[in-house]
C-alpha positions in Angstrom: -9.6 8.7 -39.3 -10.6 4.7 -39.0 -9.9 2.8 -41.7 -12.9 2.1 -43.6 -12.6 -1.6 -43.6 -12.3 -0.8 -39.5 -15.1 1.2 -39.1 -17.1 -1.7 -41.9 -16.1 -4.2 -39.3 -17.5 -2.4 -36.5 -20.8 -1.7 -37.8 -21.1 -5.0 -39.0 -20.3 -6.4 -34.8 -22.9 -3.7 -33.3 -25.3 -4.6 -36.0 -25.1 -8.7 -35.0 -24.9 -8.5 -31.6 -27.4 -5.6 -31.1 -31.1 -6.5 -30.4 -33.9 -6.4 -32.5 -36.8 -4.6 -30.9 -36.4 -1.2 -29.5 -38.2 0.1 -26.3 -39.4 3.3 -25.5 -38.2 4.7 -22.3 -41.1 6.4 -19.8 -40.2 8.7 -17.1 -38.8 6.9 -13.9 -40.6 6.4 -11.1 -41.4 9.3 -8.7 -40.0 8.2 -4.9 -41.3 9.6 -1.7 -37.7 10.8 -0.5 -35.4 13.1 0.3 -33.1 12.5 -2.7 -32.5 9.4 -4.4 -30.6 7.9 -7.8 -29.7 5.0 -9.5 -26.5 4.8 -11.3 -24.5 1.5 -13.5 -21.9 0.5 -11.9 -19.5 -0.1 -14.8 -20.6 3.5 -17.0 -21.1 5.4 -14.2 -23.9 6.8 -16.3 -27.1 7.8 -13.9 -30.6 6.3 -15.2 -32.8 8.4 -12.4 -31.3 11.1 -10.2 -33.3 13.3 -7.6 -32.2 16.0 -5.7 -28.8 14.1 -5.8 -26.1 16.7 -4.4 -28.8 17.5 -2.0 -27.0 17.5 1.7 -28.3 14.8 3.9 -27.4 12.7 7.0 -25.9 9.8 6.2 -27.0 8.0 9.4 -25.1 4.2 9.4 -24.6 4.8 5.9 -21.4 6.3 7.2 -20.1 2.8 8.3 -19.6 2.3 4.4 -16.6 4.6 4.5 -15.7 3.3 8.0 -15.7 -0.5 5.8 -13.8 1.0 2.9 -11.2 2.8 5.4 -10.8 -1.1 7.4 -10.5 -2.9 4.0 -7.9 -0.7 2.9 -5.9 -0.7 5.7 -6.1 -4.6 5.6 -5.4 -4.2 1.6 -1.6 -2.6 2.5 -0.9 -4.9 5.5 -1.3 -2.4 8.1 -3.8 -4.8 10.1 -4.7 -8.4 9.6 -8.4 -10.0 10.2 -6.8 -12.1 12.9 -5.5 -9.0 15.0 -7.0 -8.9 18.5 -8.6 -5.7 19.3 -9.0 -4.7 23.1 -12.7 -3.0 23.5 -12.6 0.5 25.1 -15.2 1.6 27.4 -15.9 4.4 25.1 -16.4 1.9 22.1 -18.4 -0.3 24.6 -20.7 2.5 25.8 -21.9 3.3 22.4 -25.6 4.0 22.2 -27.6 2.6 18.9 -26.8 -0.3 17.4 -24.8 -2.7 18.5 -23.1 -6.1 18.0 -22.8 -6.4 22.2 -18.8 -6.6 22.6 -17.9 -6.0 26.3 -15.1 -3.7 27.6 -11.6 -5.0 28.4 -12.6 -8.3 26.3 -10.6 -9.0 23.0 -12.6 -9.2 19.6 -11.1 -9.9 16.5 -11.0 -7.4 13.6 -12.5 -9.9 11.4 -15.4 -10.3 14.3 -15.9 -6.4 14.3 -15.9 -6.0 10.9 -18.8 -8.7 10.3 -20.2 -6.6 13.0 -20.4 -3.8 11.2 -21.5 -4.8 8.0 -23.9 -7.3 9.3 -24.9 -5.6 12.6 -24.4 -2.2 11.8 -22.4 -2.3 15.2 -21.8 1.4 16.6 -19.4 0.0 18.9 -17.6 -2.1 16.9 -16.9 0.8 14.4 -15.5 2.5 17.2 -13.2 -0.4 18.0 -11.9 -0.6 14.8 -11.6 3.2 14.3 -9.6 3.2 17.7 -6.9 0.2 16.8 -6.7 1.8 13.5 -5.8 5.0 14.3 -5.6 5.1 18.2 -8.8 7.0 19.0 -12.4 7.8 16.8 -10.8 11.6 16.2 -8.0 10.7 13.8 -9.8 7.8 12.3 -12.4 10.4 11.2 -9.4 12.5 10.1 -8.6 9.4 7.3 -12.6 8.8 6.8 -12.3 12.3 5.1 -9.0 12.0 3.2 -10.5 9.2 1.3 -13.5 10.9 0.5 -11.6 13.5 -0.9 -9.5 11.0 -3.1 -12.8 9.6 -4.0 -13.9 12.9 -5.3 -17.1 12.6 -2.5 -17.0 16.9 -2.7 -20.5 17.2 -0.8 -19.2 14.8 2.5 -17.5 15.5 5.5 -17.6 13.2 9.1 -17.2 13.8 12.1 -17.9 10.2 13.1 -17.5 6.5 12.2 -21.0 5.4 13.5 -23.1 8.1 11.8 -24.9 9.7 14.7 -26.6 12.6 13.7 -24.2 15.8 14.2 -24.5 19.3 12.2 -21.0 19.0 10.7 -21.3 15.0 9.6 -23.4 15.0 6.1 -23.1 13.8 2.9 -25.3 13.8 -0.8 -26.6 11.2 -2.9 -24.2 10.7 -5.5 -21.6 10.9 -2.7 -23.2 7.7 -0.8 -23.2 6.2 -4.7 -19.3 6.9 -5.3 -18.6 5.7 -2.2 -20.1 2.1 -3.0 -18.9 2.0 -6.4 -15.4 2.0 -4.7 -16.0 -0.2 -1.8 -17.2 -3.3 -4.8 -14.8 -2.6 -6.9 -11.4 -2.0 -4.5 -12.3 -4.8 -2.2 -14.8 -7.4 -3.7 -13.8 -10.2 -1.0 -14.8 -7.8 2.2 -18.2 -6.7 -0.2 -19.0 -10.3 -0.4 -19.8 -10.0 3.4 -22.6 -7.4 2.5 -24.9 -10.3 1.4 -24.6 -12.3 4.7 -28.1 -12.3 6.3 -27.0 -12.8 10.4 -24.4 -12.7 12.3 -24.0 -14.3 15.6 -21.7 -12.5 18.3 -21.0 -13.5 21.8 -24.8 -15.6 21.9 -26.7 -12.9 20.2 -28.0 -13.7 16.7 -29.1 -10.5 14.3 -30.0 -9.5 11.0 -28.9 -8.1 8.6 -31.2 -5.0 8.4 -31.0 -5.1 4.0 -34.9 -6.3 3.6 -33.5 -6.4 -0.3 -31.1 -9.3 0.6 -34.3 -11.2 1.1 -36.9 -9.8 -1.7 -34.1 -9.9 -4.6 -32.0 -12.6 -5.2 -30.1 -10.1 -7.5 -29.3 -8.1 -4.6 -25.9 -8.4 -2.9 -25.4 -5.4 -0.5 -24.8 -2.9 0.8 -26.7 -0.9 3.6 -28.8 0.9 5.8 -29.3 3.8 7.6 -31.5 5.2 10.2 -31.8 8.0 12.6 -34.7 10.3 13.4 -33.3 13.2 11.4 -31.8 11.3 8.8 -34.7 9.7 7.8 -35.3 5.6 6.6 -32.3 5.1 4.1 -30.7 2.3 1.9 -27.6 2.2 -0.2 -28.2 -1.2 -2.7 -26.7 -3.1 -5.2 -27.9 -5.2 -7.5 -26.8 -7.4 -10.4 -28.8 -9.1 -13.5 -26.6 -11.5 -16.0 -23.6 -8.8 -16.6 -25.2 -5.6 -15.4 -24.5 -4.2 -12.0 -26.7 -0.9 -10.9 -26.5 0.8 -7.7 -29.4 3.0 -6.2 -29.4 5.4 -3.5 -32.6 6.6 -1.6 -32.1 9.0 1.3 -34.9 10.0 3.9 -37.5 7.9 3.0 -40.3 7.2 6.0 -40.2 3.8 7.2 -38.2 0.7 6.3 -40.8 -0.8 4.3 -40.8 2.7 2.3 -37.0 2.5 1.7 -37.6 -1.1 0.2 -40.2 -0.5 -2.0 -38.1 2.3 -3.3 -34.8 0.7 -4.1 -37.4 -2.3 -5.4 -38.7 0.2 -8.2 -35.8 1.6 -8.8 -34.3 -1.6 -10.1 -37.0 -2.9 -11.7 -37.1 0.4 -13.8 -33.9 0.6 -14.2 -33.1 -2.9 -15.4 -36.1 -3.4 -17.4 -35.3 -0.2 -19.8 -31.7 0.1 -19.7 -28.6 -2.1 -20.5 -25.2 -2.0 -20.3 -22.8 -3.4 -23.3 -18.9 -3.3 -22.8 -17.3 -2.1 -26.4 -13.8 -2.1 -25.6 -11.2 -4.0 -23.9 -8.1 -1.7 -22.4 -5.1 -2.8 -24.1 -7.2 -3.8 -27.1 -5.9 -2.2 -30.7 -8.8 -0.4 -32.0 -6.2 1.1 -34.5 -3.3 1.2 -36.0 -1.8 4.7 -37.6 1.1 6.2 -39.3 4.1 8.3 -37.1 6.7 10.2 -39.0 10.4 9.7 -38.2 10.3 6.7 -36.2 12.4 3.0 -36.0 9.1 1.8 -37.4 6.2 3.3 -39.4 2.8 2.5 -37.4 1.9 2.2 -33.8 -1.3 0.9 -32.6 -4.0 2.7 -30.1 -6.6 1.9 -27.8 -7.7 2.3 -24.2 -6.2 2.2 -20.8 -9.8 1.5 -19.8 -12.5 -0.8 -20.4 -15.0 1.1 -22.5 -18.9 0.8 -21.2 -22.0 2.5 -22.3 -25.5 2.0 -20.7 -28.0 2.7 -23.3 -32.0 1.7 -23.5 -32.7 -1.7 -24.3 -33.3 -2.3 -27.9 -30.4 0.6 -29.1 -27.3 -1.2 -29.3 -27.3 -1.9 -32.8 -27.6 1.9 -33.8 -24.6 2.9 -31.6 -21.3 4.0 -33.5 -18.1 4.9 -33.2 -15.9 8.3 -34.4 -11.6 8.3 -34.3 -10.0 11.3 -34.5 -6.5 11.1 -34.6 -4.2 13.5 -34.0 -2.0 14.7 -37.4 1.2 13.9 -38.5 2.4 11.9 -35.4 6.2 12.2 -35.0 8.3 9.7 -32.7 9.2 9.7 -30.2 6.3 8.2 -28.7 5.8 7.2 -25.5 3.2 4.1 -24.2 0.2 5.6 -23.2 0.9 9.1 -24.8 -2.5 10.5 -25.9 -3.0 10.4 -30.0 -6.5 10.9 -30.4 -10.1 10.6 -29.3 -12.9 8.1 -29.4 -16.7 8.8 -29.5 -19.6 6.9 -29.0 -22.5 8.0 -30.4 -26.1 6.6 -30.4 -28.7 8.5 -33.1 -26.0 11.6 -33.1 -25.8 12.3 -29.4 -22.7 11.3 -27.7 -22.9 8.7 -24.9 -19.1 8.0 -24.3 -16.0 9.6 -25.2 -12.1 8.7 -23.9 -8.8 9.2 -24.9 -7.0 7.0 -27.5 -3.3 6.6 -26.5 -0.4 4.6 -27.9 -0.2 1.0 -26.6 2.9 0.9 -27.3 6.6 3.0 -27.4 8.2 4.4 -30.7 11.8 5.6 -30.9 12.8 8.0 -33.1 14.2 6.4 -36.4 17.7 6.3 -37.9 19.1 9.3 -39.3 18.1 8.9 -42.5 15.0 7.9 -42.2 14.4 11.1 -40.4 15.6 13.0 -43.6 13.5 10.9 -45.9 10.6 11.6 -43.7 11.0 15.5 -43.5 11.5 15.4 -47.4 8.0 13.5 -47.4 6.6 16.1 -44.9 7.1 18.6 -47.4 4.8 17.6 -49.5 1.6 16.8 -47.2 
């Protein structure tokens, strides 16, 4: 169990950091769409969800996996942004958006990627997907390995563009795990999200994001659009330290899909907050082990520990440690040893694994004996 000075400690740090006025949280607002959500970025906890594992089209939202598929391979060295890419007359016939490369020319990947982010580019995702993996087919092939290491259990594609086909679909909170990963594993390439125009070989456009203009908090990420798909618009936003991300699929027109997200946010930011509690690596603990070289080990996260909450609740959170009983050594670094709980007014908002931050060996061979004689008597 925490020590009670511990656990003092930590009651006394919610109570003077936490605010002063609680708030009352109404229902969210209703949306005119398909399916649609709004999840923190750092928690992962979902303040509105609707319809979320709902299949949909994903329209250019797909590009977002076609970016995260790029980024990666740029990540492990397997491409550079100054690699010249020849342009296929298949990736220069593409119907749909376009950033206008021309066939047999050579385009940089760092030109085709701002292409796609910016322009939403159906022929410069084709590009790409061809000098990454030779031809569209087996870059689709990857597109869906790495949803299934994202966990995205309600995609599959059948194309890097995201023209409408039976088999190419995805949900909600597929489209929202996918952008959690794409800020977080490659914040430099997401930075491009927020440019408003791109200029390509003369031709100036937009970036289609209307949020990049109507919220300064806004940062990315982006659109889609197809006749069957619907008006849709993958967005992320952040206020002093909070990050959310909202999803709205199938919405009627692009002033519809703004207004949405717009709500969203405002809902979402206004009643909610986000509050990290823990460091990883930080000793929340330190407890006793039986048999060891020494006598106590400490524990704590290999994660930092978030909680979205309303606003006005932080200073009735708390926290529970269970540890496990009579710990023996060895122990090894990040061994589980117990369990930490976050409550707020007796439900549980958070929970994660306490492990040892640190090795144990076993003792000597007498202090083995003295320590079974001591056993005895617990």
């Amino acid at each position: 169990m925490m020590s009670v000075r511990k656990k003092l400690l930590f009651i006394i740090f919610l109570f003077s950091l936490g605010n002063t006025q609680a708030a009352i949280v109404p229902a969210p607002p209703k949306i005119n769409a398909t399916s649609y959500l709004v999840v923190d970025f750092d928690s992962g906890r979902y303040l509105v969800e609707e319809n979320i594992d709902q299949r949909v089209e994903p329209a250019s939202l797909t590009k977002m996996m076609t970016v995260y598929v790029v980024s990666s391979e740029l990540a492990e060295g397997n491409i550079k942004m100054t690699d010249m890419v020849m342009i296929s007359e298949a990736a220069w016939r593409m119907t749909g958006s376009r950033m206008f490369i021309e066939v047999d020319k050579e385009v940089s990947v760092e030109d085709l990627l701002k292409g796609v982010i910016v322009q939403s580019g159906n022929d410069a995702s084709v590009a790409l997907a061809e000098h990454i993996s030779g031809s569209e087919e087996v870059f689709v092939q990857v597109m869906n390995q790495y949803a299934a290491n994202l966990g995205m259990t309600g995609s599959n594609f059948v194309n890097s563009t995201g023209l409408p086909h039976e088999d190419h679909y995805t949900t909600a909170r597929d489209m929202a795990i996918l952008a959690r990963a794409v800020i977080q594993d490659h914040p430099d390439i997401y930075a491009w999200h927020s440019i408003k125009e791109f200029t390509f070989n003369g031709i100036k456009q937009h970036n289609r994001n209307q949020m990049l203009w109507r919220d300064s908090s806004v940062d990315g990420i982006k659109t889609g659009h197809t006749d069957s798909a619907g008006y849709c618009l993958v967005s992320s936003a952040k206020r002093d330290e909070m990050r959310l991300i909202s999803v709205v699929m199938g919405t009627e027109g692009t002033k519809a899909r703004t207004r949405a997200t717009q709500s969203l946010f405002n809902f979402s930011f206004r009643f909610y907050e986000t509050h990290k509690l823990y460091v990883a690596g930080e000793v929340i603990n330190s407890t006793k082990v039986w048999k060891g070289e020494k006598e106590t080990f400490d524990i704590g996260l290999e994660e930092d520990l978030y909680v979205t909450i309303a606003r006005g609740k932080y200073k009735k959170l708390d926290a529970q440690i269970e540890i496990s009983p009579q710990i023996v050594a060895p122990i090894e670094r990040s061994q589980v040893q117990g369990t930490l709980a976050i409550t707020l007014e007796s439900e549980k908002v958070a929970s994660r694994p306490l492990v040892a931050l640190d090795s144990v060996a076993e003792g000597s061979f007498l202090n083995r004996i003295k320590d079974d004689i001591k056993l005895l008597f617990e």
